[in-house]
TORKOL-4160 file (C-alpha; in steps of 0.2 Angstrom, whole numbers, padded with zeros to 4 digits, m for minus):
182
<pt num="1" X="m0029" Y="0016" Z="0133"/>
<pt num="2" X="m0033" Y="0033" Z="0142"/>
<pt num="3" X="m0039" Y="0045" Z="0131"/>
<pt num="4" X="m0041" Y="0065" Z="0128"/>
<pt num="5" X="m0056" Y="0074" Z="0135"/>
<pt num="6" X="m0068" Y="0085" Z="0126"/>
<pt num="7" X="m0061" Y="0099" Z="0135"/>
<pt num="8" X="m0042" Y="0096" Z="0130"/>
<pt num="9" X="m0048" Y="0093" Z="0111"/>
<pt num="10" X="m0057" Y="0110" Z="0113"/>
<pt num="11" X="m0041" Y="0120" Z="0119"/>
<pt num="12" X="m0030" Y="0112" Z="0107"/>
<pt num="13" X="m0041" Y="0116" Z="0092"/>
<pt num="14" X="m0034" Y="0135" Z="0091"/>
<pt num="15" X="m0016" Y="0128" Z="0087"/>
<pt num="16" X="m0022" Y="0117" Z="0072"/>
<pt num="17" X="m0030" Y="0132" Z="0066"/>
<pt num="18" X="m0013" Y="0138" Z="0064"/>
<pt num="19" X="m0008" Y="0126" Z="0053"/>
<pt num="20" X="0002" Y="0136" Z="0038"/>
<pt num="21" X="m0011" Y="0138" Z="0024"/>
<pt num="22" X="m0001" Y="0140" Z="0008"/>
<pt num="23" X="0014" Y="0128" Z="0013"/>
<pt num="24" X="0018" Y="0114" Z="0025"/>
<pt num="25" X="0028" Y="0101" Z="0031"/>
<pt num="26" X="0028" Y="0082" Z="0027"/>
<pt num="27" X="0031" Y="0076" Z="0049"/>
<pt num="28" X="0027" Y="0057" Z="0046"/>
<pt num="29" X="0025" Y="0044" Z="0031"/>
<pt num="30" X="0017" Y="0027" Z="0038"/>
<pt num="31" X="0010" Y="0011" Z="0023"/>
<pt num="32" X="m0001" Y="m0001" Z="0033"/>
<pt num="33" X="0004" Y="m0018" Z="0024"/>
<pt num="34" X="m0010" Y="m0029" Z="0030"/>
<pt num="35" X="m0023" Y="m0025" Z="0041"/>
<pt num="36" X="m0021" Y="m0017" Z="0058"/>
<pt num="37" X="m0003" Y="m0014" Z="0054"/>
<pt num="38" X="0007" Y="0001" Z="0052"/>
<pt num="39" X="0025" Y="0003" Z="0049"/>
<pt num="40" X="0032" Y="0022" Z="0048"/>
<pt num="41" X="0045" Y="0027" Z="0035"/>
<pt num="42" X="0056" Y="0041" Z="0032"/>
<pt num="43" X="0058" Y="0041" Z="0014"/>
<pt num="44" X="0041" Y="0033" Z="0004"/>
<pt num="45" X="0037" Y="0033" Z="m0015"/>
<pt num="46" X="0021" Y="0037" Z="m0022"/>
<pt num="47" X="0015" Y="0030" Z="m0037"/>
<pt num="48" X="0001" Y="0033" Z="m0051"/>
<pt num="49" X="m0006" Y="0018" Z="m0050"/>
<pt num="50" X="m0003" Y="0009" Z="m0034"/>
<pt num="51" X="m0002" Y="0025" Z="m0021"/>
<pt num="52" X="0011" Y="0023" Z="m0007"/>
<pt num="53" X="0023" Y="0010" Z="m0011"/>
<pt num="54" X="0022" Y="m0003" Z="0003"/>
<pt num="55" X="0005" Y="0002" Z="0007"/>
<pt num="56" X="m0012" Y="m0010" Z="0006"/>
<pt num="57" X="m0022" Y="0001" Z="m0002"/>
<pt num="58" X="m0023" Y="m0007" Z="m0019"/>
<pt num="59" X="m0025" Y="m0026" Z="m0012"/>
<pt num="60" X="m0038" Y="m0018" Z="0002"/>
<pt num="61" X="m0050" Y="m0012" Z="m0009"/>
<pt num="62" X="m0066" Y="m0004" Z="m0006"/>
<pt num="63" X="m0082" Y="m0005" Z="0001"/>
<pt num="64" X="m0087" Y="0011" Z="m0008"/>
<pt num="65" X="m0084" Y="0004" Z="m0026"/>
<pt num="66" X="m0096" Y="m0006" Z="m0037"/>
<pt num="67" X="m0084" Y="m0020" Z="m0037"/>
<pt num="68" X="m0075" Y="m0022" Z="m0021"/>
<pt num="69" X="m0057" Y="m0013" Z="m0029"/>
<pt num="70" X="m0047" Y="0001" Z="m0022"/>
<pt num="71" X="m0057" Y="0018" Z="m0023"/>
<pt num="72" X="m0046" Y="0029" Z="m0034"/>
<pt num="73" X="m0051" Y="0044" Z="m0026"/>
<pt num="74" X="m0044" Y="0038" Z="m0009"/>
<pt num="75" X="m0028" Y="0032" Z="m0016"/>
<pt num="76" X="m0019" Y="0044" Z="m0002"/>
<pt num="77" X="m0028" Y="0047" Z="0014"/>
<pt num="78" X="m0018" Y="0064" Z="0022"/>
<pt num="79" X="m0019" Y="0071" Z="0041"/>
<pt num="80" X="m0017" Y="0087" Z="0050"/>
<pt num="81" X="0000" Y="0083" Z="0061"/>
<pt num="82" X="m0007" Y="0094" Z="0075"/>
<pt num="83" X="m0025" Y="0087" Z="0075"/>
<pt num="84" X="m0015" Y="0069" Z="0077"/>
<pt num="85" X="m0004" Y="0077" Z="0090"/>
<pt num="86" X="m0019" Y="0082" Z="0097"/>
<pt num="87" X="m0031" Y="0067" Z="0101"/>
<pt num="88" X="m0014" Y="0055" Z="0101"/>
<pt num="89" X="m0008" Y="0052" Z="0120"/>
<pt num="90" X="0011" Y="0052" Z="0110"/>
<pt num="91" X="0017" Y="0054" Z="0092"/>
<pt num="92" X="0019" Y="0034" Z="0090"/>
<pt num="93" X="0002" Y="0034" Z="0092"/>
<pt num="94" X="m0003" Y="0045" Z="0077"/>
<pt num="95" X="0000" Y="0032" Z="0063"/>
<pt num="96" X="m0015" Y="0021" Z="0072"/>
<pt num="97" X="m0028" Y="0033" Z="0063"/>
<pt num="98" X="m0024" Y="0025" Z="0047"/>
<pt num="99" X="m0019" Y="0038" Z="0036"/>
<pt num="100" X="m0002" Y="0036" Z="0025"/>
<pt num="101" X="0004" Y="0057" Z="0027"/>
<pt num="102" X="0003" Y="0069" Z="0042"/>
<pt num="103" X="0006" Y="0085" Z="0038"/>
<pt num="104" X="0008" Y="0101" Z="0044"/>
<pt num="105" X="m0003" Y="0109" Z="0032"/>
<pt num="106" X="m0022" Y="0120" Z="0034"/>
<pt num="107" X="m0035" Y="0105" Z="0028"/>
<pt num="108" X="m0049" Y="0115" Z="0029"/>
<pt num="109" X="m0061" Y="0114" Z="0014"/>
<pt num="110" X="m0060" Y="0133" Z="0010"/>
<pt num="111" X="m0041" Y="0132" Z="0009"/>
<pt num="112" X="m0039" Y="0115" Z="0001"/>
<pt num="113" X="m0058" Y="0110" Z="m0012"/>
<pt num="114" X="m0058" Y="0097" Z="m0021"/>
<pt num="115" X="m0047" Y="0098" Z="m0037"/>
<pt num="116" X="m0034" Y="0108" Z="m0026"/>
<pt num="117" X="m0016" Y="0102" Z="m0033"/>
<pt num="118" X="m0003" Y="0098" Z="m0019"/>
<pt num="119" X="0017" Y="0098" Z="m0025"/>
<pt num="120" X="0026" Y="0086" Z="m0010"/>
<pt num="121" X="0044" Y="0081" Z="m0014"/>
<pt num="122" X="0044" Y="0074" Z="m0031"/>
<pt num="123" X="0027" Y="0070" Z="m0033"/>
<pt num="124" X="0009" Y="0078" Z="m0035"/>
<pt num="125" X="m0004" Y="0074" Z="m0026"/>
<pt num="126" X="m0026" Y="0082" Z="m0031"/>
<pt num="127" X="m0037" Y="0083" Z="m0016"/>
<pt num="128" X="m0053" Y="0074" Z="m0022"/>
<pt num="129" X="m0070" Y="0076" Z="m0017"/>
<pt num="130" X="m0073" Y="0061" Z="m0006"/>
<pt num="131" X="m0075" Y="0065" Z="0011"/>
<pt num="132" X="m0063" Y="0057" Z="0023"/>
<pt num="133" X="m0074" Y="0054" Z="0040"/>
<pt num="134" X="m0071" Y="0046" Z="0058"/>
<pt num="135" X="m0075" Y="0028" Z="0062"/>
<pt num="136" X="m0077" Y="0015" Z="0075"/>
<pt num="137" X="m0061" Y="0012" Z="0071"/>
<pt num="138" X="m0054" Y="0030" Z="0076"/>
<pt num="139" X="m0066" Y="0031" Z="0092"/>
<pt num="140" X="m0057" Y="0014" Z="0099"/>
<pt num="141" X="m0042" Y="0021" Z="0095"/>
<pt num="142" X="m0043" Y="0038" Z="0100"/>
<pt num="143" X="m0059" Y="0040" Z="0110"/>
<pt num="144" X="m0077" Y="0043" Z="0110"/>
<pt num="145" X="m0073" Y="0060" Z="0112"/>
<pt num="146" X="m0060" Y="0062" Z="0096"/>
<pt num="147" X="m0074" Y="0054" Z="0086"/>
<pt num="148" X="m0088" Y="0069" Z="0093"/>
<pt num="149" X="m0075" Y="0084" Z="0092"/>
<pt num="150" X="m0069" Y="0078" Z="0073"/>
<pt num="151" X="m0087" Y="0075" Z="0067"/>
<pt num="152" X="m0096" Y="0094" Z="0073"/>
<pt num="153" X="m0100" Y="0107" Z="0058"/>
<pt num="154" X="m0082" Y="0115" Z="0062"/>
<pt num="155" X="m0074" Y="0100" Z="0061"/>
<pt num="156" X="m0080" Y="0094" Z="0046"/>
<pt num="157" X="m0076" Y="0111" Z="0039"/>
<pt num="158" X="m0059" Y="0110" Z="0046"/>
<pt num="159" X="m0057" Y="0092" Z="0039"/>
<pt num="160" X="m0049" Y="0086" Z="0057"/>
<pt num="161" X="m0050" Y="0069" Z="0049"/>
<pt num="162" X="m0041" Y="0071" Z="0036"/>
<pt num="163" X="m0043" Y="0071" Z="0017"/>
<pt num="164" X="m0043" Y="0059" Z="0002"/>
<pt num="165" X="m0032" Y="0063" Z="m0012"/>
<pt num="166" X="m0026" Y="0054" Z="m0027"/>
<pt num="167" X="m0006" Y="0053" Z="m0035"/>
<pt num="168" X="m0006" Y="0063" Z="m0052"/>
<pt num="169" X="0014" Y="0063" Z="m0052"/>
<pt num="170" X="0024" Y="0051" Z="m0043"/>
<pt num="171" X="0040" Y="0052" Z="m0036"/>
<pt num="172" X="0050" Y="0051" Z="m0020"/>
<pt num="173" X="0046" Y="0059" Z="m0004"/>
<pt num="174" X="0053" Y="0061" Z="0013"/>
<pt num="175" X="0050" Y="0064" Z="0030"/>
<pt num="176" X="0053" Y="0084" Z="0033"/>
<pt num="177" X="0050" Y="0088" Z="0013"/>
<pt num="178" X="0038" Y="0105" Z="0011"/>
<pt num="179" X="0019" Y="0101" Z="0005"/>
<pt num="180" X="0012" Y="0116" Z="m0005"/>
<pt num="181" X="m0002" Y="0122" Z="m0015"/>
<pt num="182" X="0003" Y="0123" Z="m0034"/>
């Protein structure tokens, strides 16, 4: 796979900036229903208890929890759509980083802290405080580079790899649905 150099990620860094702050748009649902596998949705339902319908993350579990089950503070794992579009050679290649919901939506931790409420179709979502960071996994994927740009001060502070939030209110969404702070 050819990947984006440090040089492309740095010019294309100015246009996730302008990702909207207040209010966004839903561009892509994906569940991952075993490992390594990713099947993208138009409409999806997210649930209190189990997350993205469809989606592992319940079975999966967690290295990060005392006894190996799902982390509830990473029920719903959430990407900048530009940052994807960015370190992704095409949009079909966005849903291998392994979040469930791109958006086109400002991550960073000034505009979205912990405890920030998020109203997307029928359902509420509560960005949570545990950080969402690059991997092996994401380097393979989308390049030693990606991994180095997305893990600098600024972009920690941007969150370019996403964010963890959990489900407070369930309900249906869809593909092109607005995401906003509440």
């Amino acid at each position: 796979m050819e990947y984006k150099d440090r040089d492309t990620l740095e010019r294309g860094f100015d246009h996730v900036k302008q990702s909207p702050s207040a209010q966004g748009r839903l561009e892509l649902i994906v569940i991952r229903p075993d490992v390594n596998q990713r099947e993208e949705l138009t409409q999806g339902v997210l649930d209190v208890e189990q997350g993205l319908i469809g989606d592992n993350w319940a079975q999966r579990g967690s290295s990060q929890t005392e006894d190996g089950s799902a982390h509830p503070e990473m029920q719903i794992n959430i990407m900048n759509s530009r940052l994807a579009d960015l370190v992704a050679q095409q949009k079909s290649d966005w849903k291998m980083a392994g979040d469930q919901l791109y958006v086109d939506l400002n991550l960073n931790k000034e505009n979205l802290p912990a405890g920030t409420r998020l109203a997307l179709g029928e359902a509420i979502l509560e960005v949570t405080a545990v950080p969402h960071t690059g991997c092996a996994k994401f380097a393979d994927r989308f390049g030693r580079e990606a991994l180095k740009f997305i893990s600098t001060r600024e972009g920690l502070q941007w969150q370019l790899r996403g964010i963890n939030t959990k489900v407070i209110k369930g309900g249906k969404i869809t593909v092109g649905d607005r995401i906003s702070k509440i």
